[in-house]
PAVEX-465786 format. One record per residue (C-alpha): x, y, z; residue number from 0; residue in one letter. Coordinates in nm, 4 decimals, decimal comma. Each point is the difference from the previous one (the first is absolute). Example, Ala and Ser with C-alpha at 12.3 -4.5 7.8 and 13.67 -1.06 7.14 Angstrom:
@xx 1,2300 | yy -0,4500 | zz 0,7800 | pos 0 | code a
@xx 0,1370 | yy 0,3440 | zz -0,0660 | pos 1 | code s
***
This chain:
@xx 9,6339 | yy 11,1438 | zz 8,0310 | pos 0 | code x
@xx -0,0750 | yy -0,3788 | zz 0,0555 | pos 1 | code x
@xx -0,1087 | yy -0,1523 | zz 0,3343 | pos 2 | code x
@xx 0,3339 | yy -0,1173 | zz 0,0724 | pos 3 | code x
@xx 0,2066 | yy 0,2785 | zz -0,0778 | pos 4 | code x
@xx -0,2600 | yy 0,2082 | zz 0,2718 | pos 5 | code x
@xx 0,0498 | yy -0,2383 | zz 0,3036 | pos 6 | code x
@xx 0,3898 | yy 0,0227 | zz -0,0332 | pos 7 | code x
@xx -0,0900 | yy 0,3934 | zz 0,0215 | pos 8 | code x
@xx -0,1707 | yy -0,0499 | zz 0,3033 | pos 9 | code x
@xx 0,2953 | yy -0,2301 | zz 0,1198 | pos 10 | code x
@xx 0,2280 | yy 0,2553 | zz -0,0738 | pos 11 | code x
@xx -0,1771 | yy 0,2382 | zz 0,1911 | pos 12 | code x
@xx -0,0754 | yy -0,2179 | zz 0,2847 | pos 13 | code x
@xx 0,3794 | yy -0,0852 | zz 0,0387 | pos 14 | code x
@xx 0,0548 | yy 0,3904 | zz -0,0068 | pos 15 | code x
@xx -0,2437 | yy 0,0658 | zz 0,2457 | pos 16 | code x
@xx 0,1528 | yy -0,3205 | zz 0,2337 | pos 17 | code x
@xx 0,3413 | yy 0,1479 | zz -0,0040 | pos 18 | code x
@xx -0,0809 | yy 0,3951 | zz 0,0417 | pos 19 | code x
@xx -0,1463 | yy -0,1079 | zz 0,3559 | pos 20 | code x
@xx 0,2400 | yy -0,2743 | zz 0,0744 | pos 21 | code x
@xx 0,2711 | yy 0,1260 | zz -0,1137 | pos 22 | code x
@xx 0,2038 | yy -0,3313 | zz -0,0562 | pos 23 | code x
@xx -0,1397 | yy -0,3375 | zz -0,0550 | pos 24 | code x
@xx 0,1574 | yy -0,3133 | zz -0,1574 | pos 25 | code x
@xx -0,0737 | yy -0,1805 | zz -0,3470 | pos 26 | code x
@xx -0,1934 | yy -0,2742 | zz 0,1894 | pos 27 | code x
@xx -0,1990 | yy 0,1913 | zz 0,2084 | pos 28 | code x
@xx -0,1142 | yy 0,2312 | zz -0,3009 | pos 29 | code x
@xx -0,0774 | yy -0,4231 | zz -0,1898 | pos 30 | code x
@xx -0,1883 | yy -0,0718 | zz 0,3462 | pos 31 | code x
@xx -0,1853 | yy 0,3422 | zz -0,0556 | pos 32 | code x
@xx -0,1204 | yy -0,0874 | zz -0,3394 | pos 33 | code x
@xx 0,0388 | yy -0,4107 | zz -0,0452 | pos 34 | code x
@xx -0,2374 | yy 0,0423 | zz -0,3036 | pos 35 | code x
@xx 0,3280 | yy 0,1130 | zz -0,2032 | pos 36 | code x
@xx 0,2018 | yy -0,3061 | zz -0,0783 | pos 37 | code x
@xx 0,4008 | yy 0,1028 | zz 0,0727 | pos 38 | code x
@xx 0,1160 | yy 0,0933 | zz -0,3539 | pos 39 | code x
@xx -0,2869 | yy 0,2909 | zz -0,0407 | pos 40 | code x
@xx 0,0836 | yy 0,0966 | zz 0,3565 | pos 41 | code x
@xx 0,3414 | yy 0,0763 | zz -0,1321 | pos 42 | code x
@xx -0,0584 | yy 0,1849 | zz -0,2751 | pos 43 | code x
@xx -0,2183 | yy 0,2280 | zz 0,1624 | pos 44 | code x
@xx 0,2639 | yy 0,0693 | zz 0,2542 | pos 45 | code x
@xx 0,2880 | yy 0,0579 | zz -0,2393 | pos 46 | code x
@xx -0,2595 | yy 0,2385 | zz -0,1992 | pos 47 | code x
@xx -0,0390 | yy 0,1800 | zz 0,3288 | pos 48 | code x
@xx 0,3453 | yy 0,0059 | zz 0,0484 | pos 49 | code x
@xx 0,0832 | yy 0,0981 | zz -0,3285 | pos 50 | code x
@xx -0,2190 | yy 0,2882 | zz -0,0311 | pos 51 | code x
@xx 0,1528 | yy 0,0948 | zz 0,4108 | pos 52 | code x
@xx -0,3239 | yy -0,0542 | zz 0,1593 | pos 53 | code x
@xx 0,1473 | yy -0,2143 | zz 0,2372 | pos 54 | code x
@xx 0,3542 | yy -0,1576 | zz 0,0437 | pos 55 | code x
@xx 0,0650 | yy -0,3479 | zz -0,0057 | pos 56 | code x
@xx 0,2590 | yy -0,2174 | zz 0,1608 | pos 57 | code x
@xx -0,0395 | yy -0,3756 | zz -0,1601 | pos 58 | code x
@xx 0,3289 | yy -0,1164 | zz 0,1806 | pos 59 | code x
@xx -0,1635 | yy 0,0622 | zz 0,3617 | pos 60 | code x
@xx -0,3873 | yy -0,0002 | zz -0,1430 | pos 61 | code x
@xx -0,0796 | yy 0,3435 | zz 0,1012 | pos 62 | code x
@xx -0,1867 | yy 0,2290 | zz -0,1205 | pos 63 | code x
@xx 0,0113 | yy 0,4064 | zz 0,1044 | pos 64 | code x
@xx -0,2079 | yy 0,2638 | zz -0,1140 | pos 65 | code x
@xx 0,3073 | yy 0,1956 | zz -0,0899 | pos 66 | code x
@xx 0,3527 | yy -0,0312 | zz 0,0556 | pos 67 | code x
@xx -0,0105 | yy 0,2392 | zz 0,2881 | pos 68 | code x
@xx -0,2040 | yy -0,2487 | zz 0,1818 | pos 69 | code x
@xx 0,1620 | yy -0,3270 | zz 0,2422 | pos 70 | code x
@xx -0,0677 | yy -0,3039 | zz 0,1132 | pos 71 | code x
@xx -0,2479 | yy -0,0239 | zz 0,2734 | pos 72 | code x
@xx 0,0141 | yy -0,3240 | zz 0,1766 | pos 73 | code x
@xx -0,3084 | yy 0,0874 | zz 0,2404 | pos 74 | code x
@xx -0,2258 | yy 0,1000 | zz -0,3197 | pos 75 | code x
@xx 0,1245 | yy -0,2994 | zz -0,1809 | pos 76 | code x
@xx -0,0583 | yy -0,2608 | zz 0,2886 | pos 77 | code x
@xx -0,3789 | yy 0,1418 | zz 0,0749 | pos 78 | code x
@xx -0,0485 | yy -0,0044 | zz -0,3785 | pos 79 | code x
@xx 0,0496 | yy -0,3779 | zz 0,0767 | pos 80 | code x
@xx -0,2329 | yy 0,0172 | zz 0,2289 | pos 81 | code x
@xx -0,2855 | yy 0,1625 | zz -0,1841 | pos 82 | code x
@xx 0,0130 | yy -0,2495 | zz -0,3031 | pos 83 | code x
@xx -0,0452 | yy -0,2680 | zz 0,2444 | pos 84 | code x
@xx -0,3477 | yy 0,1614 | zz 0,0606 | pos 85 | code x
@xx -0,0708 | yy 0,0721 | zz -0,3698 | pos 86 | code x
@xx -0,2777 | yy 0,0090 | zz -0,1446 | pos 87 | code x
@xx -0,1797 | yy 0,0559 | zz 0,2712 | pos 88 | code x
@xx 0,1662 | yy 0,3637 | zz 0,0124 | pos 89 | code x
@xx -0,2570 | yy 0,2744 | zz -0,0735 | pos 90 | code x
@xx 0,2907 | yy 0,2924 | zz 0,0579 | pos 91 | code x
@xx 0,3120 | yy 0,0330 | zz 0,1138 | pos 92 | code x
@xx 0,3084 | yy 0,2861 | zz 0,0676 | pos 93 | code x
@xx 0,3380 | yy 0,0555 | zz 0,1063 | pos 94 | code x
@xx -0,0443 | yy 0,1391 | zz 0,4163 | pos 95 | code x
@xx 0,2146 | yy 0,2026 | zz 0,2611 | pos 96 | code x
@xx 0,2917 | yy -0,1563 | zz 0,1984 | pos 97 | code x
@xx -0,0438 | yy -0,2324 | zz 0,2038 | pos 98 | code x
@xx -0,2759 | yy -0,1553 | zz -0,2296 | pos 99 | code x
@xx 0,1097 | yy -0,0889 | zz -0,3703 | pos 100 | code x
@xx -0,2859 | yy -0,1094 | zz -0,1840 | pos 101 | code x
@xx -0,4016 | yy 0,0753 | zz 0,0673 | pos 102 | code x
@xx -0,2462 | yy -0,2067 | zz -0,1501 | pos 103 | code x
@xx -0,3675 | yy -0,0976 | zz 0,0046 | pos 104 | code x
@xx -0,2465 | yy -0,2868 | zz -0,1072 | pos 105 | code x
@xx -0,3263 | yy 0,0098 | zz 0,0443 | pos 106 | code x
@xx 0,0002 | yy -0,0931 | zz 0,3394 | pos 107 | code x
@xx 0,3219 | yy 0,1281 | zz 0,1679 | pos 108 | code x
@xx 0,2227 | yy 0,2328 | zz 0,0079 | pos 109 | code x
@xx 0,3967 | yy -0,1194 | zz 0,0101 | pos 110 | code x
@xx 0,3010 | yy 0,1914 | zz 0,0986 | pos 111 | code x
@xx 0,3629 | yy -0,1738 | zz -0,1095 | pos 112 | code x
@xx 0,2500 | yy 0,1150 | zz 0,1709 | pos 113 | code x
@xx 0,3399 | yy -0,0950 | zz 0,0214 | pos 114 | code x
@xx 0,3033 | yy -0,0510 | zz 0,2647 | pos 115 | code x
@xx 0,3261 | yy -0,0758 | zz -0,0866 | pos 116 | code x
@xx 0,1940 | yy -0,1925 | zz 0,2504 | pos 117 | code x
@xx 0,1150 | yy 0,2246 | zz 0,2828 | pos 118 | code x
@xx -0,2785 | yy 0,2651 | zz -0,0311 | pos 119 | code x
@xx -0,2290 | yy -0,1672 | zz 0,2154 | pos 120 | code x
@xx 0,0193 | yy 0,2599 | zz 0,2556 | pos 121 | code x
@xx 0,0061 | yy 0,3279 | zz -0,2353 | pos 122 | code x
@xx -0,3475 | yy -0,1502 | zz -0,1474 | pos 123 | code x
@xx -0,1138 | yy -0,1005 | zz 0,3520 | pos 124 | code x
@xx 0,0039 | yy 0,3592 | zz 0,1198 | pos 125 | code x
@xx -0,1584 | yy 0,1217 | zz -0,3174 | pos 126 | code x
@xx -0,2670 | yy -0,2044 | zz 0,0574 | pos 127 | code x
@xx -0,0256 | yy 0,0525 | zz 0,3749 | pos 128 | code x
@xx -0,1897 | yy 0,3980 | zz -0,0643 | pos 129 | code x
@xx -0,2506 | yy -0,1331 | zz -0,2774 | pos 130 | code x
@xx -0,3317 | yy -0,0212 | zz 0,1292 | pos 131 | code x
@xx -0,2012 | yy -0,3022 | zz -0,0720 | pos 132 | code x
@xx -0,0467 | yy -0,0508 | zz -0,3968 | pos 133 | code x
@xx -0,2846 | yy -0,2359 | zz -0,1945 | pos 134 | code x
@xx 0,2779 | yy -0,1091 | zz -0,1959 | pos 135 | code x
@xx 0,1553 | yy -0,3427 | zz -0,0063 | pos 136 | code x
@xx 0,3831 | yy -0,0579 | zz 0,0113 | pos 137 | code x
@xx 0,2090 | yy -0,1876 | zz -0,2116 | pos 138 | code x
@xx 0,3395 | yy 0,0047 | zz 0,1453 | pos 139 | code x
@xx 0,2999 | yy -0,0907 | zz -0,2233 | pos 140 | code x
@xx 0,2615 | yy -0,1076 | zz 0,2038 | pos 141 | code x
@xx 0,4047 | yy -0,1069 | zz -0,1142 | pos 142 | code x
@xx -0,0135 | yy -0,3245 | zz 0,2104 | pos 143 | code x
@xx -0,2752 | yy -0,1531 | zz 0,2467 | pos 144 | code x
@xx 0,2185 | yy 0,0517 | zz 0,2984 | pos 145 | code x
@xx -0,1279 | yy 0,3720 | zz -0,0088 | pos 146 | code x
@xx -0,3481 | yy -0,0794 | zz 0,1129 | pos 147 | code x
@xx 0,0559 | yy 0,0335 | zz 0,2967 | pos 148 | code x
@xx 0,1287 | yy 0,2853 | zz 0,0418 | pos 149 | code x
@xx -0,2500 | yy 0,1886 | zz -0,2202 | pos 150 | code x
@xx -0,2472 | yy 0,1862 | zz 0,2349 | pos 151 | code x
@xx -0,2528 | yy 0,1004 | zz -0,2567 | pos 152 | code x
@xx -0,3563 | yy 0,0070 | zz 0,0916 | pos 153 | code x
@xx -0,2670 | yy -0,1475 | zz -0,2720 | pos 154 | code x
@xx 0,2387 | yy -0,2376 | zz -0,2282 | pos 155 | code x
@xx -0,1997 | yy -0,2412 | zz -0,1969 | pos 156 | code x
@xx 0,3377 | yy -0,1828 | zz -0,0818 | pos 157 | code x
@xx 0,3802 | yy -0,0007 | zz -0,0465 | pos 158 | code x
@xx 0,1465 | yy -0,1352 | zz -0,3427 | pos 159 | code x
@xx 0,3656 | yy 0,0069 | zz -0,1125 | pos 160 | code x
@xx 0,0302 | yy -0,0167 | zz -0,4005 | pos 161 | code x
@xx 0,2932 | yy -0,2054 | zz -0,1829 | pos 162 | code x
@xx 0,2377 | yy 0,1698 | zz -0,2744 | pos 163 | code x
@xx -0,2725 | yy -0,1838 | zz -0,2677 | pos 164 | code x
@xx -0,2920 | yy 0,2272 | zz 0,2031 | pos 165 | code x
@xx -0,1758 | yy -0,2741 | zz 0,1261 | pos 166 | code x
@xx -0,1257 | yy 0,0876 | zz 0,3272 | pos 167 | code x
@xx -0,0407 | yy -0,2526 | zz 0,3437 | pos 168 | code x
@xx -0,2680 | yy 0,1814 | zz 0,2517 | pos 169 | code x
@xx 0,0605 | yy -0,1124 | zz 0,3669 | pos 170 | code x
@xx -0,2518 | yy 0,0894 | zz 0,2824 | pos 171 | code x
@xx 0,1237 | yy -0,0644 | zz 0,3489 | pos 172 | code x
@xx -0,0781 | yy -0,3471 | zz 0,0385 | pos 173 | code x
@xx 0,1185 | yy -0,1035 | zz -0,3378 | pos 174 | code x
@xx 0,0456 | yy -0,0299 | zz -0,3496 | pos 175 | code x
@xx -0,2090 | yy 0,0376 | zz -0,3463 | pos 176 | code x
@xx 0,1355 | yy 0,0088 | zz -0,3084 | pos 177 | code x
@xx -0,1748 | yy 0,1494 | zz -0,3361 | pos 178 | code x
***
């Protein structure tokens, strides 16, 4: 087996791996994953997958399940967003428990993505309001900025809302930063 032929194995089984935790993840955020693939390898490796039912892909609405019993998470897929913004200064990283999405780690922090569609400001609010204090920081992914304000979260690092394209716009209170 030649050198190439071994690190599309370990793609394969990286993009596995990616979807039996996440469940559902798009085309694009599996190319942000691994941006060493150019598009056209990408592709083949997913139809292979798909081919041999090791995953089940949806090119007209770029998803990507782990199998077809799986759906569309738009929490998982918005903090995946999130966590290849910080990439590759990711050391590990896994799917969490409602309310949080996402759970990752650099070297030096620990991050907690965790999204709120518009409306559920309060539900989240109240299952924040019996956590005791936590060393991680949070990444809130909010629907529009008019919601800061009424999230009471203790410990968020930052807001962001992320466009159909995934590119995501991180508020803080006072402002605006874009990455």
């Amino acid at each position: 087996m030649n050198l190439k032929q071994n690190e599309h194995k370990d793609h394969l089984a990286g993009i596995i791996h990616l979807l039996s935790m996440y469940q559902s993840l798009t085309f694009s955020q599996i190319h942000g994953y691994y941006p060493e693939l150019r598009t056209d390898i990408l592709k083949s490796l997913i139809l292979r997958l798909a081919k041999e039912g090791r995953l089940s892909y949806l090119p007209d609405s770029d998803l990507l399940l782990y199998n077809k019993n799986c759906q569309r998470n738009g929490s998982v897929i918005a903090a995946f967003w999130v966590l290849l913004d910080f990439m590759p200064d990711v050391t590990y990283h896994s799917i969490s428990d409602f309310p949080v999405a996402l759970t990752f780690y650099t070297d030096t922090d620990a991050y907690d993505v965790i999204h709120i569609p518009f409306e559920k400001e309060i539900l989240i609010n109240h299952a924040f309001s019996h956590q005791l204090a936590d060393v991680s920081k949070r990444i809130i992914i909010i629907d529009h900025p008019n919601q800061i304000p009424l999230i009471k979260i203790p410990d968020v690092t930052a807001y962001c809302t992320i466009n159909k394209l995934g590119k995501v716009q991180y508020y803080k209170k006072q402002g605006v930063n874009d990455t």
